[in-house]
N, C-alpha and C positions, 0 to 999 in steps of 0.2 A: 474095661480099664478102671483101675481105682482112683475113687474121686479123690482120695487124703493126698495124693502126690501133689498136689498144688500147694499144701502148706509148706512142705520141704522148699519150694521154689521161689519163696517169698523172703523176707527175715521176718524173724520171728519175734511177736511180744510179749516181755516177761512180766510179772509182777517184782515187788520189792525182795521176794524172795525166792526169786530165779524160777518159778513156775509158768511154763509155757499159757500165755490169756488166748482158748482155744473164739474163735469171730466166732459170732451169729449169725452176721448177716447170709442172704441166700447165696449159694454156687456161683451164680453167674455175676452177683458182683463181685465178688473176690476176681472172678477171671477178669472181671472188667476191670482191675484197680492193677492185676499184673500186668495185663495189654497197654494200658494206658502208659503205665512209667515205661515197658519197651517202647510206645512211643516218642514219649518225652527224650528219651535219655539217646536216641535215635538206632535203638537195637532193632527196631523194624524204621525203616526207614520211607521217607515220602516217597508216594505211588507206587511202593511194592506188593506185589499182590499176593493176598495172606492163603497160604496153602495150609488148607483145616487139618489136613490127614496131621502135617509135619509139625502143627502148633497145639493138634490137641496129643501128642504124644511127647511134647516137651513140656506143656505143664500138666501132664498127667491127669487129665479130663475126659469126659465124652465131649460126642458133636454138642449134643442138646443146648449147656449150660455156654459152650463155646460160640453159640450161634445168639443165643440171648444176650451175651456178654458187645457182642458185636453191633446187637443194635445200639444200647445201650450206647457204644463209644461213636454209634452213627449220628445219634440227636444232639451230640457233645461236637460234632463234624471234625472228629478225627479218623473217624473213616467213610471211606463211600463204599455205599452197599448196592448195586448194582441187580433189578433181576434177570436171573439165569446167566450171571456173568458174575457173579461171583464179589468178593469185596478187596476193595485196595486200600493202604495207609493216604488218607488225605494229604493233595500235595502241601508243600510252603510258596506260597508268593507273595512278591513284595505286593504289590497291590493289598490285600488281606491283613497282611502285616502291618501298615500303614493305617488303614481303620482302626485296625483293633490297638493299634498305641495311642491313637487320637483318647479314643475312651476312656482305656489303662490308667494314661496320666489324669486326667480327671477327677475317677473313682478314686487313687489310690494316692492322689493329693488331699482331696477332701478325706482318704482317711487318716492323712499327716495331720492335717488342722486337726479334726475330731478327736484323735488320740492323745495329742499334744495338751489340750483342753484336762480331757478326760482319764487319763491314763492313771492308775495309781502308781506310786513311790515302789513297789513290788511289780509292778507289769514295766517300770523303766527297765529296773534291775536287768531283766528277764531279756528285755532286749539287749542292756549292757552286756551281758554274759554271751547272747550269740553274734553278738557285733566283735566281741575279744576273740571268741574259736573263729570269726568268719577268716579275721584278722592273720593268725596263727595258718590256716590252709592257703591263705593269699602269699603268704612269708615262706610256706613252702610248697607252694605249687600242686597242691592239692585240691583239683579241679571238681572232682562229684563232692567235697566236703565241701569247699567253698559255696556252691550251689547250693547243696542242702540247707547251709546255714542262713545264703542269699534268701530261697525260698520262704525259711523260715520265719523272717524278720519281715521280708513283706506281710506274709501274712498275719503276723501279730497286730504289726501298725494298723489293718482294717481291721480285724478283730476287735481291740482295745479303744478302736471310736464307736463302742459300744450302739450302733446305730443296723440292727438286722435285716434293713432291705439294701445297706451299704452293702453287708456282707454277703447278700445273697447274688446283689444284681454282680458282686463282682466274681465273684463263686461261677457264675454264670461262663464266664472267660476266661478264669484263672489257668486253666489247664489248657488251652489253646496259647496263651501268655508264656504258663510256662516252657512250652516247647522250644517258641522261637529264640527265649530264653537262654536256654539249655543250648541250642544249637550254637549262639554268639558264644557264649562262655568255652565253646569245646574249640570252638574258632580261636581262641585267646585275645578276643577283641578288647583292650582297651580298660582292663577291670582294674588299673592303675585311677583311672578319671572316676571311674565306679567306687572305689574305697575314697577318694577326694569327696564325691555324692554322700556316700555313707559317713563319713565324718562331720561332714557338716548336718546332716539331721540328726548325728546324735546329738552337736552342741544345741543344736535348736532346741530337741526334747527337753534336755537338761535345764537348757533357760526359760524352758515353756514360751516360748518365743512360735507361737502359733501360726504367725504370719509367715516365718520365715521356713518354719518345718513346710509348710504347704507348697510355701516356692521350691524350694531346694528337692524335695520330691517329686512335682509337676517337670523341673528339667529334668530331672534323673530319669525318668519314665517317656521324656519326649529322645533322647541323648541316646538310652537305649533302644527304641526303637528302630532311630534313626541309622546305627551301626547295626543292628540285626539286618536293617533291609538292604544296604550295603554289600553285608556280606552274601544276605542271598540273590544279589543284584549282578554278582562274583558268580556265582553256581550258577544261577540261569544262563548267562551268557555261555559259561565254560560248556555247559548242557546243550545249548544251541550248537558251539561248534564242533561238538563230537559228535550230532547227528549231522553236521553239513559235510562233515568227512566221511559221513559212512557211507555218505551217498555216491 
């Protein structure tokens, strides 16, 4: 099977003058970076069990590089790998969920103060400009832009507290983060109180008001947790009663 099918499957990066920028990195993290956003975005869905034949003939791969890619998303615990039983999409639970927001808010408060601090006059901008499109896909219901723009802004604010064990230990969770993420926003939980979040740390940037960026983002990060688990507090439940019926 031809390994080049996996580039078609992806979007693709141009240069400034529309030339295809062909990756380096090795087969199987490429596989690992399309697997994952199916994750995220929940095109493979929690505890579904991934049939290799049917996933290495949609992104156009061998086993090999599809088996590699696997572990890889196994050490990240979006999936479990199982021996001689095969591998599943790791599930979502509140429990899980609930850790990993304790932290979130934390790391990605201290990177509000840090950035607030630190940020130049061109890295505000930079957030001004994805805080205005986030703005625009909220106004029109434009839910994978909204997120992408969502995504994008967190990650700058750690980024730009120019502090790299900030950004590694949160690098660490990110992609675990942004799932449950992705899952609330597809829910349409609440991203009315999330743009009220988001306006207020932009005024804060703005005023270099360091204290108050820290706060405003430690609730934003506790708020959102606290509605993901919520909503998958909903799915559990709903999940329990369709196996007490089937019995």
């Amino acid at each position: 099977m031809p390994e080049g099918n996996l580039s078609r499957n992806r979007r693709q990066r141009l240069t400034k003058n529309g030339k295809v920028i062909i990756s380096r990195e090795p087969l199987h993290l490429q596989v690992a970076e399309q697997l994952r956003q199916m994750i995220v975005t929940g095109e493979l869905t929690p505890e579904e069990k991934i049939r290799f034949g049917d996933l290495s003939e949609t992104l156009g791969v061998s086993l090999t590089p599809l088996r590699e890619a696997l572990k890889v998303l196994a050490t990240e615990q979006l999936v479990d790998l199982t021996p001689n039983r095969g591998a599943r999409v790791a599930p979502l639970t509140v429990a899980e969920t609930e850790d990993l927001f304790e932290v979130m808010a934390e790391l990605e408060a201290l990177g509000a103060r840090l950035s607030c601090q630190r940020m130049s006059d061109d890295q505000l901008q930079e957030i001004e400009d994805l805080h205005s499109e986030m703005q625009d896909h909220f106004r029109s219901g434009e839910k994978d832009g909204y997120f992408a723009c969502n995504r994008e802004i967190h990650d700058k604010i750690v980024i730009f507290a120019e502090n790299p064990i900030l950004v590694y230990s949160r690098k660490q969770l990110s992609v675990r983060a942004e799932r449950v993420r992705y899952f609330s926003v597809a829910k349409g939980t609440r991203r009315d109180e999330a743009m009220q979040d988001h306006e207020e740390l932009m005024a804060a940037l703005r005023a270099r008001d360091c204290d108050a960026a820290y706060t405003v983002w430690h609730s934003h990060l506790v708020r959102s947790g606290r509605e993901t688990c919520e909503v998958l507090r909903e799915v559990e439940e709903r999940f329990r009663a369709q196996k007490q019926t089937a019995r």
